[in-house]
C-alpha positions, -999 to +999 in steps of 0.1 A: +269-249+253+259-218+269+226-220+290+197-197+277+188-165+301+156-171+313+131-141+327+140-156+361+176-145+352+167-111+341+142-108+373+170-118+399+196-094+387+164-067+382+151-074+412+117-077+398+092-102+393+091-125+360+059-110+352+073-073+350+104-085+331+079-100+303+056-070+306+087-049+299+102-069+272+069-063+253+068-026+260+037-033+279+020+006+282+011-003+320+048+002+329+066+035+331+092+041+302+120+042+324+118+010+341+111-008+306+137+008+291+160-001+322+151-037+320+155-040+281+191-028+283+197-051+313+180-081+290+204-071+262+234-066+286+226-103+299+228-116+261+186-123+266+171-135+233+136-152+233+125-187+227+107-184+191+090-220+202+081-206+232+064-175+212+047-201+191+032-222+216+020-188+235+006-180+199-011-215+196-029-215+230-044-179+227-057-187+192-070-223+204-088-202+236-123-197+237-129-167+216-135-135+230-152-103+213-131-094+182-109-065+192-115-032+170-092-017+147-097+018+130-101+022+094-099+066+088-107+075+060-110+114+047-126+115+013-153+141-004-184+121+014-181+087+040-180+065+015-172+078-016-136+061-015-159+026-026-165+043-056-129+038-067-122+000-069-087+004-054-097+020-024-128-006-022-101-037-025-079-023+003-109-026+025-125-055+018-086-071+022-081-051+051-115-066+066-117-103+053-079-104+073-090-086+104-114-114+112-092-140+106-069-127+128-096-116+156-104-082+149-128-067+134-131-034+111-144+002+125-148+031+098-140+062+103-145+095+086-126+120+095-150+149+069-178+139+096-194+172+098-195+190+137-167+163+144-132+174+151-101+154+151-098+159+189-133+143+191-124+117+174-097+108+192-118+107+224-137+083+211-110+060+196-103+056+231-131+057+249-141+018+225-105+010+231-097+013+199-057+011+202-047+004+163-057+026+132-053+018+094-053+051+078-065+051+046-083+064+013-072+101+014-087+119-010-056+134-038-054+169-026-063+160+010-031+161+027-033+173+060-024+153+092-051+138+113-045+158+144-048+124+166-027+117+198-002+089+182+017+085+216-016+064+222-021+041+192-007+021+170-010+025+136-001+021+099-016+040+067-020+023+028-005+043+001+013+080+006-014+105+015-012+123+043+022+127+034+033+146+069+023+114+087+059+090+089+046+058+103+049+024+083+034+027+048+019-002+026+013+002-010+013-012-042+048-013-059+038+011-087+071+018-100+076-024-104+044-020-121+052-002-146+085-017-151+069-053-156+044-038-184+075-021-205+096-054-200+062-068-215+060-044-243+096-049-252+099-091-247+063-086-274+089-067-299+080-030-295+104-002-291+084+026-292+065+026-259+043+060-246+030+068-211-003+085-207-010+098-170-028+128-154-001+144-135-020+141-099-023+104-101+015+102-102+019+127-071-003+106-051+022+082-053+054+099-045+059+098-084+065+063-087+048+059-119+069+084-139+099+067-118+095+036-132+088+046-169+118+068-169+138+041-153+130+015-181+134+037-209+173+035-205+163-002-219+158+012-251+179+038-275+172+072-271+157+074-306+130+057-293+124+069-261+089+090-265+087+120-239+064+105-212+026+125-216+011+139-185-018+160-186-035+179-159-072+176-144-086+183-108-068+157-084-090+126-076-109+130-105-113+105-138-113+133-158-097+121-192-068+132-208-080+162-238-084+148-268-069+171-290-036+171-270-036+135-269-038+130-304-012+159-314+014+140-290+005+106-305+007+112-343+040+135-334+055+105-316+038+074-331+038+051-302+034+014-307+022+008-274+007+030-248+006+021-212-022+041-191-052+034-169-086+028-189-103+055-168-078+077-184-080+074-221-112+051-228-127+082-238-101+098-261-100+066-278-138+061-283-140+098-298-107+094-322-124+062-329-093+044-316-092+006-318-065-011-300-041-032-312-049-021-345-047+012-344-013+016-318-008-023-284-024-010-251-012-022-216-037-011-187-014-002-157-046-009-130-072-034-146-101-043-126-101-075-139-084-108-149-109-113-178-078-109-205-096-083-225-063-058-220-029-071-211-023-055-182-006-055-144-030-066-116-026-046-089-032-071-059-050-042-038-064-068-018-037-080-004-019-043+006-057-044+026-046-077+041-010-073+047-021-032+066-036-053+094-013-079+097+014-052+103-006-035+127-018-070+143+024-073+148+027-039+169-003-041+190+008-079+202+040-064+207+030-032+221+045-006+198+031+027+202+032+062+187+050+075+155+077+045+144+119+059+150+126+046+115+095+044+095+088+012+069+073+007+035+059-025+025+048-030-015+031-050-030+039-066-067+014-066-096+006-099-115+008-097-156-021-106-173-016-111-210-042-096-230-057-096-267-048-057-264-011-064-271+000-090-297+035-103-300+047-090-329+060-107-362+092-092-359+098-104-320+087-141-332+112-143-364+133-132-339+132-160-316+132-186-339+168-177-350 
């Protein structure tokens, strides 16, 4: 059996010492770029690979040390007023993940606004650095607010939850909205509809690289064309809960008759109170972003928590390793909805005859 290559290996042929080899083998910023790059090619040359138990038991002693000060990470945020994101529960979840992880991992949570009046992006940059602030979660964007934060990325690492500001490629985590709204029509159909609407303000869908409409179109090939009811957006102000006009709700529901509509509450609670709509009599209803598990709509949780969670735990994995500025070949991460069944939509007569044959 071959003998592993050790950094003593590496540092002979280099002619460095140990310590620089490791420093260079985690990109360590101290070092200049050519001589880590020169000593990664020679590791790679050299068939170098490194010792995972090694890399745990490095992992277990720093975590078993005396704790330090909890390191601080960046939360931006660029929304109408500093915390009018909290407002909306989704943006509130992705924090409150993105903070309950953070201290279990040994950092701990900085906001930042970037609409902070008299304070440029240059200033803020300044004093990212100046606390030592290397690693930023950007996050809660406002729809319609999509310019760049005109930060120095050569200096920090960084990741962002959901799409906005689209200009800014570096690894993206978000909730798998198309999956989302595939699992509620697989729903709808395995409860025996056919006829399944989409209700969605136009914006909303945008925000998300259309990946709502994406995944409604998708799952309509499931069904024959017959049946297949033109998806309804309608247009408000972006980042609003405007809901969708009444009149031009109800025209496109009695002209297509849906059996079950899949929207967001926020979206159609009030048409339905004012057409004095009562679900599942009237048409099933399948919320797309419930708040809660409570069971009082079938629905898809949307786990925003966890994207919170998994943003630092992905920027936790590039500061231990040292990765800096705007990623070569930029990730995204989702994550899945869980199904709640709700009273909202019944399984129908026809689906359970159905079965039983």
């Amino acid at each position: 059996m071959n003998r592993r290559i050790t950094l003593a290996d590496i540092a002979k042929r280099a002619g460095y010492h140990p310590t620089t080899i490791s420093m260079a083998l985690r990109n360590h910023p101290r070092l200049p770029q050519a001589t880590t790059k020169k000593i990664q090619e020679l590791a790679k040359e050299m068939g170098y690979q490194p010792d995972p138990a090694l890399g745990a038991l490095v992992a277990y002693r720093r975590n078993a040390s005396p704790k330090q000060q909890a390191a601080p990470l960046a939360y931006v945020t660029k929304w109408d007023t500093e915390w009018g994101w909290k407002k909306t529960n989704t943006h509130l979840s992705f924090y409150e993940g993105a903070v309950s992880r953070a201290k279990e991992l040994g950092y701990k949570i900085d906001h930042f606004w970037l609409g902070q009046p008299g304070v440029s992006h240059q200033r803020t940059n300044e004093i990212l650095l100046n606390r030592g602030i290397r690693g930023l979660i950007i996050a809660s964007h406002m729809p319609g607010s999509d310019e760049e934060p005109a930060l120095d990325w050569s200096k920090f690492s960084s990741v962002k939850i959901d799409f906005v500001p689209t200009r800014l490629h570096v690894h993206t985590i978000s909730n798998d909205q198309r999956a989302i709204v595939q699992l509620a029509f697989k729903k709808a159909l395995k409860a025996g509809y056919r006829r399944i609407g989409f209700v969605l303000p136009h914006w909303y869908d945008s925000y998300v690289n259309n990946a709502w409409s994406a995944g409604f179109l998708t799952s309509q090939l499931q069904v024959p064309e017959e049946d297949r009811i033109p998806l309804k957006f309608f247009h408000t102000s972006p980042g609003t809960n405007s809901g969708v006009p009444v009149t031009e709700f109800e025209q496109w529901r009695l002209k297509h008759r849906p059996e079950v509509i899949i929207s967001y509450s926020e979206f159609v609670k009030s048409a339905f109170e004012m057409l004095q709509i009562q679900t599942p009599d009237d048409f099933a209803y399948i919320d797309i972003c419930p708040e809660t598990k409570d069971g009082s709509n079938a629905g898809v949780f949307n786990n925003c928590t966890r994207v919170g969670e998994l943003a630092v735990e992905i920027l936790a994995g590039q500061l231990q390793q040292n990765q800096i500025g705007l990623p070569q070949y930029p990730t995204v991460t989702k994550v899945e909805g869980t199904w709640i069944e709700g009273e909202s939509l019944p399984k129908r007569e026809l689906a359970t005859s159905a079965e039983n044959h």
